[in-house]
C-alpha positions as CSV (number, residue, x, y, z in Angstrom):
1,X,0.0,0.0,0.0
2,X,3.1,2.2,0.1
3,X,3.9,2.2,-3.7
4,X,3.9,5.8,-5.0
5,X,4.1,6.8,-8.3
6,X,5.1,10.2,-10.7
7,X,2.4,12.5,-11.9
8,X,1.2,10.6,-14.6
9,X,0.3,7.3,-12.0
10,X,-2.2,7.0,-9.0
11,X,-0.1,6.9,-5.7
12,X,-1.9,3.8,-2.9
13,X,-2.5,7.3,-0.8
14,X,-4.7,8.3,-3.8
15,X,-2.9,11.5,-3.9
16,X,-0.7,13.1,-6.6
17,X,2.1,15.8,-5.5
18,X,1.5,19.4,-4.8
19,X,-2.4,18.7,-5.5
20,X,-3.3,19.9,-2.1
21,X,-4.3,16.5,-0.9
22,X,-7.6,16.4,-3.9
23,X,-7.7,12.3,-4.9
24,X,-5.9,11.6,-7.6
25,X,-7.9,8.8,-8.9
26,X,-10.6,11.3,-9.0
27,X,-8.6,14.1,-11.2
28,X,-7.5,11.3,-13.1
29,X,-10.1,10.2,-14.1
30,X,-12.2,13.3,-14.6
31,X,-9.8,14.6,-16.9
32,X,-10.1,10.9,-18.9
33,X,-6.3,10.2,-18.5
34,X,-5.5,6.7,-19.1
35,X,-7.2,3.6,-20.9
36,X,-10.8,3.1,-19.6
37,X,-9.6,-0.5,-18.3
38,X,-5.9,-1.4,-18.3
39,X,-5.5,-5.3,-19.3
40,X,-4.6,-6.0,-15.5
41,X,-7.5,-4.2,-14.0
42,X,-9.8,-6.1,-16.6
43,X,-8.4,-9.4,-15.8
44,X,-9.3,-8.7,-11.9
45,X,-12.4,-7.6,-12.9
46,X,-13.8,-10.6,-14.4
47,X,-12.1,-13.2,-12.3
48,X,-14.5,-10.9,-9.6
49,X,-17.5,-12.4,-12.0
50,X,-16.7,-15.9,-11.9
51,X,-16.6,-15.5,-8.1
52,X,-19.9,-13.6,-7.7
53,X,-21.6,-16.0,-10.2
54,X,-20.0,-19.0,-8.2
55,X,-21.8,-17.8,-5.2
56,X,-25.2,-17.0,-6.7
57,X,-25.1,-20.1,-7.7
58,X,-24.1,-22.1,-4.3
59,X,-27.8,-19.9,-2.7
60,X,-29.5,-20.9,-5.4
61,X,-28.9,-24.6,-5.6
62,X,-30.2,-25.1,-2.6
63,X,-31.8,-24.7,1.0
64,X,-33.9,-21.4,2.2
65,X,-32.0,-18.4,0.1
66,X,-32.8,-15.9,2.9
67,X,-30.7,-18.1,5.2
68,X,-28.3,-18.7,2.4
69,X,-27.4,-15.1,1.6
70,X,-27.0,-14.3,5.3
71,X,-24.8,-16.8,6.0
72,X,-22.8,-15.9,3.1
73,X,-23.0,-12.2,4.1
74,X,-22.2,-12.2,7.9
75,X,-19.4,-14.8,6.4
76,X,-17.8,-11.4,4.8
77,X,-18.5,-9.7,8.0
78,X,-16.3,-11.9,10.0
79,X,-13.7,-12.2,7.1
80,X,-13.2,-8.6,7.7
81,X,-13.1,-8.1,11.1
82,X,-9.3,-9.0,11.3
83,X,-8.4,-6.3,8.8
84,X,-11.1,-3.7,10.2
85,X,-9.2,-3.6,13.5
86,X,-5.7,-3.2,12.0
87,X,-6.5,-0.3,9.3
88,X,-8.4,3.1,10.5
89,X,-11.3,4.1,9.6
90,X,-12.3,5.5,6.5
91,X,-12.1,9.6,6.7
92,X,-15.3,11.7,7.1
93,X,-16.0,12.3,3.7
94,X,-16.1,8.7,2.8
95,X,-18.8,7.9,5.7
96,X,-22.2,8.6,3.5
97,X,-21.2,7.1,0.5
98,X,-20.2,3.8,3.2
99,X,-23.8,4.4,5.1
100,X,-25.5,4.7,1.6
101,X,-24.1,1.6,0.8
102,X,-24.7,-0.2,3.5
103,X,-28.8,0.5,2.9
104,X,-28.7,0.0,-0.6
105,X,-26.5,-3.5,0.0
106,X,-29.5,-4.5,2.3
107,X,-32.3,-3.6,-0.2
108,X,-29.8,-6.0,-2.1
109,X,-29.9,-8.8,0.0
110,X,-34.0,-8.7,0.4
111,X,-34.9,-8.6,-3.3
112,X,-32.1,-11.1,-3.8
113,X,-33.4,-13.9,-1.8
114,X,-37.6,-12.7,-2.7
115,X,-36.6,-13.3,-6.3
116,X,-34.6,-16.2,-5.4
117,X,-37.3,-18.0,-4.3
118,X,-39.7,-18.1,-7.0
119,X,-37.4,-17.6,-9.7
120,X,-34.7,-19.2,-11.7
121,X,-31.0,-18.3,-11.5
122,X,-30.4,-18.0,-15.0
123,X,-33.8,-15.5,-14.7
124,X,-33.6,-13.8,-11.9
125,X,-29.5,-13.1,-11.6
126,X,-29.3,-11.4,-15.4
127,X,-32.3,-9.0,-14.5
128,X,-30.6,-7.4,-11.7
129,X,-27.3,-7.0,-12.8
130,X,-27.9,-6.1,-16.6
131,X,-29.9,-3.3,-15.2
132,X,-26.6,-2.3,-12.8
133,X,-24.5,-1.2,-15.9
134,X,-26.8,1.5,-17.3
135,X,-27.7,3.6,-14.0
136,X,-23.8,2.8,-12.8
137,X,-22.9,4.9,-16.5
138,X,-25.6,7.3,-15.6
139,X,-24.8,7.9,-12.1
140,X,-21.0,7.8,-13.0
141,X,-21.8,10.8,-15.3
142,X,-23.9,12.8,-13.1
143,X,-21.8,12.2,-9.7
144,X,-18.4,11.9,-10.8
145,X,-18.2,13.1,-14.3
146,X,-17.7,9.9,-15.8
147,X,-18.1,11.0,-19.4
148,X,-18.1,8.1,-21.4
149,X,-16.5,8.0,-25.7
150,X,-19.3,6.6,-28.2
151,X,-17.4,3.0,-28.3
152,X,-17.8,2.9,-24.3
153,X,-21.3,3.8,-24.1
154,X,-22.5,1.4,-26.9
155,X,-20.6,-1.7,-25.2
156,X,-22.3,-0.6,-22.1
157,X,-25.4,-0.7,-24.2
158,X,-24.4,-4.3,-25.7
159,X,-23.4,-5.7,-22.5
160,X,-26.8,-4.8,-20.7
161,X,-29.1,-6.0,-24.0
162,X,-27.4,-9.0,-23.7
163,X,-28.1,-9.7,-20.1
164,X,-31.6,-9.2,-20.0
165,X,-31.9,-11.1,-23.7
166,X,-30.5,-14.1,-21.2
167,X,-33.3,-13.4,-18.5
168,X,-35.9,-13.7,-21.2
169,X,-35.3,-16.5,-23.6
170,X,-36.1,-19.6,-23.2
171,X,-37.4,-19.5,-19.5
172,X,-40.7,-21.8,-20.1
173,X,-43.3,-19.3,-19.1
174,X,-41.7,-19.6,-15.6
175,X,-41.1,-15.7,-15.6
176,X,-43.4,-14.4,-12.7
177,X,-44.1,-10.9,-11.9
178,X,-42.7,-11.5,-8.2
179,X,-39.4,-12.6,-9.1
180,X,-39.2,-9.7,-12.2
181,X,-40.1,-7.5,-9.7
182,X,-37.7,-8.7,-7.2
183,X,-34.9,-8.5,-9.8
184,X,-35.5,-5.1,-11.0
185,X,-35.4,-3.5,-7.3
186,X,-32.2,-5.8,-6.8
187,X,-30.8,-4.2,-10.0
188,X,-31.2,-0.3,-8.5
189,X,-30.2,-1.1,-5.3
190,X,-27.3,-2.6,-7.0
191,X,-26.4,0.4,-9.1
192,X,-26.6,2.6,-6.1
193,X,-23.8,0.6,-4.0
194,X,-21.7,0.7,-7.0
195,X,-21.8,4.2,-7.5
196,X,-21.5,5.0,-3.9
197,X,-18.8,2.1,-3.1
198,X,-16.7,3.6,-5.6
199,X,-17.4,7.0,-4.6
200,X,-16.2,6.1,-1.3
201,X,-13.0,4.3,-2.3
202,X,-12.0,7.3,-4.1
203,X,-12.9,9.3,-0.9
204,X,-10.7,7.0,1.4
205,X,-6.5,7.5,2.3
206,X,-7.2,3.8,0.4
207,X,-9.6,1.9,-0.8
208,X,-8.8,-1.4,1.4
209,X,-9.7,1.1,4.4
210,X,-13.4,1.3,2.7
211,X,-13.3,-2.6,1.9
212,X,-12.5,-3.4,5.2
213,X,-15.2,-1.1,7.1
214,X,-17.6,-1.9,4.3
215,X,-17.5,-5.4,4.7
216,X,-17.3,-5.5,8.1
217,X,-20.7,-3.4,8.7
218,X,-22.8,-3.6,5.3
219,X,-23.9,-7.0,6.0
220,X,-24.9,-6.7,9.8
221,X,-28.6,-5.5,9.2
222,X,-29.8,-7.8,7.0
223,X,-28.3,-11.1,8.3
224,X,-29.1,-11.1,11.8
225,X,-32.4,-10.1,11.3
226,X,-32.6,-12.7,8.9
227,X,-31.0,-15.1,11.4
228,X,-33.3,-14.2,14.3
229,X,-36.6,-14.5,11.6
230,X,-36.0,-18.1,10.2
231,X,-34.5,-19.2,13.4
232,X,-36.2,-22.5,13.4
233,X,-34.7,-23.2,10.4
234,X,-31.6,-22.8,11.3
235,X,-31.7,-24.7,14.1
236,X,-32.9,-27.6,11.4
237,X,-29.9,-26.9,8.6
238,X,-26.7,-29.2,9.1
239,X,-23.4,-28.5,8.6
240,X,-23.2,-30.2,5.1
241,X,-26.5,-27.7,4.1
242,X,-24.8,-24.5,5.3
243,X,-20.9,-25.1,4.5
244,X,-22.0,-23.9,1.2
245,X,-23.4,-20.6,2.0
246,X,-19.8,-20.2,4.0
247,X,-17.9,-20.9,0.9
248,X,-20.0,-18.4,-0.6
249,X,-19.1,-15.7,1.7
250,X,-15.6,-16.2,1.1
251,X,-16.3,-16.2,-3.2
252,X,-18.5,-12.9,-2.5
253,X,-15.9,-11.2,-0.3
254,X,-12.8,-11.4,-2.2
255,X,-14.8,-10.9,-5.2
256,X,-16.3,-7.4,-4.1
257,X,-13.0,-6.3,-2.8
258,X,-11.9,-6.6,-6.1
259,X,-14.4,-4.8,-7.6
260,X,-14.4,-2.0,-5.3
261,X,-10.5,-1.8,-6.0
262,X,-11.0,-1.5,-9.8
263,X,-13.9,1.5,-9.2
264,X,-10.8,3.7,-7.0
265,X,-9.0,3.7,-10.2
266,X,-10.8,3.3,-12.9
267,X,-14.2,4.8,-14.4
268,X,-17.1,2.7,-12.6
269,X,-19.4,2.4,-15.6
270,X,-17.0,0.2,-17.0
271,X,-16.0,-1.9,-14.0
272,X,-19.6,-2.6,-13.7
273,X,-20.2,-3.5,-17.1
274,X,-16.9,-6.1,-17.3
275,X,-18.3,-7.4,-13.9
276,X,-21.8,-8.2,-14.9
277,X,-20.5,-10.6,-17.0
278,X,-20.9,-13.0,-14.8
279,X,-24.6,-13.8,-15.7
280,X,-22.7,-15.4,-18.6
281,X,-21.1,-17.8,-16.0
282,X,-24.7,-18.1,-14.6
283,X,-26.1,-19.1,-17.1
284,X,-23.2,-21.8,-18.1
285,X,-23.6,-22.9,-14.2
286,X,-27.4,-23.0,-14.0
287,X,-27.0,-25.3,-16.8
288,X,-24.6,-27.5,-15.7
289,X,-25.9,-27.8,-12.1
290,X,-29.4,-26.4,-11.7
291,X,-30.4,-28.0,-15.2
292,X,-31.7,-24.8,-16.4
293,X,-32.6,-24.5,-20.5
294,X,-30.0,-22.8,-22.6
295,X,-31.2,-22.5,-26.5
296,X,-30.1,-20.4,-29.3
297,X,-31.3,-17.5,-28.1
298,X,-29.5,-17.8,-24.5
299,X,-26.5,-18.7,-26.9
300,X,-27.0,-15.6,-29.5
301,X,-27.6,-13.7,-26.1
302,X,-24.2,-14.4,-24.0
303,X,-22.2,-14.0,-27.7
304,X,-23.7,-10.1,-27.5
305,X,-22.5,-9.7,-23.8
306,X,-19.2,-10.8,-24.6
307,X,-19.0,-8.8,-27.8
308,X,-19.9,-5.8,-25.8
309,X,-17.0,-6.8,-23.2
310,X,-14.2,-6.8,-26.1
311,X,-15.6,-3.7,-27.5
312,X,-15.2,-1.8,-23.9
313,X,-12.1,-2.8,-23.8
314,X,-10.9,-1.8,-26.8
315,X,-13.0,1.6,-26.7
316,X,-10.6,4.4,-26.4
């Protein structure tokens, strides 16, 4: 975290010299210095998908989901207790982008499990996060001046057809207002973390400060009132049932870290849109081990998302 860097580079402070302490991720990216997404930072991106989609998947296959995603949240919780004690706070100025978060990541969790349960993964997971991508490039814009070239905006615009092309085809009638519903409230609430996670990061001395107190706190509301509601049926759930959802934790933590990373220093429309790739590997998972229907159309579908992936990062 000491690694500092000339003008032209982001210092681990988030400073550059002589700029009277203003972020330099922020002035960085305001003033569109740099590629969009560097090869590295795309790489940790979507290894951050296959992660998030590997955990989806693990709530979905089976038990209650409400139990499922609060195991796997408080999981992250305790994860970063250890590194919550060692690194400070996050500053002032980063404290209601973390407190917005924290609300918006427990709308999250709700809708999450509500859809969960009467819908599909390969359904339910691409509504919510193909709507992310859009209202993360629009927020981006308004909030932090994001202003994204032609090529950028139209792989956004690929990436998020894509996605919710996957939610739609082939799903058997099966689609029920309830778990559309679910999805699309998931999908806000999502877009509003992002923008205010990476907000926050850039707001921070560092971003693993933000991760650390994020993670440690975003997760308490909704899983121990979850814990104390189905009780009884945690009492019931063995070890074998809820090891799982603990892996789970573990997959959603490190993936979320790296997200949050990516956003301190690089434009968040973009992260979001490389990250929501995983309902790809949904799809390809509730498949394999859900036994889920994937036809031409899921097929013609996940060829747009990834087109629109190799088109953001190629866009100058």
């Amino acid at each position: 975290m000491g690694r500092r860097a000339g003008p032209g580079r982001l210092r681990a402070a988030g400073h550059l010299p002589g700029d009277r302490g203003e972020p330099a991720t922020v002035r960085r990216l305001a003033c569109g210095q740099g590629a969009p997404v560097s090869p590295f930072v795309f790489t940790v991106v979507l290894a951050a998908a296959f992660l998030h989609a590997g955990w989806n998947a693990l709530v979905k296959q089976g038990g209650d989901p409400w139990l499922r995603v609060a195991v796997v949240m408080l999981t992250g919780s305790a994860l970063a207790l250890g590194p919550a004690l060692v690194l400070a706070p996050p500053p002032a100025a980063a404290w209601p982008w973390l407190v917005s978060s924290i609300l918006a990541h427990t709308v999250y969790y709700a809708t999450l499990a509500r859809g969960y349960e009467s819908g599909d993964l390969s359904q339910v997971y691409p509504i919510a996060r193909g709507l992310a991508p859009p209202l993360v490039a629009v927020g981006g814009t308004v909030l932090a001046g994001e202003l994204l070239g032609p090529g950028g905006m139209l792989a956004i615009a690929l990436v998020a057809a894509g996605i919710v092309s996957l939610a739609f085809a082939g799903s058997r009638g099966r689609r029920d207002r309830r778990a559309v519903t679910s999805a699309l409230l998931a999908g806000t609430a999502i877009a509003v973390y992002t923008l205010s996670d990476g907000l926050g990061a850039r707001a921070s001395q560092t971003a693993w400060h933000y991760i650390a107190w994020l993670f440690l706190l975003e997760a308490l509301p909704f899983g121990l009132f979850v814990l104390w509601w189905r009780r009884e049926l945690l009492l019931l759930g063995s070890r074998r049932s809820w090891l799982p959802a603990v892996g789970g934790g573990v997959m959603s933590t490190l993936a979320y870290a790296l997200v949050i990373w990516a956003m301190s220093v690089t434009p968040m429309a973009y992260v979001s849109a490389v990250r929501e790739t995983s309902v790809v590997i949904a799809a390809w998972l509730g498949v394999r081990l859900l036994g889920e229907p994937f036809g031409r159309v899921r097929l013609l579908s996940a060829g747009v998302v990834t087109l629109g992936v190799i088109l953001l990062h190629l866009a100058p």
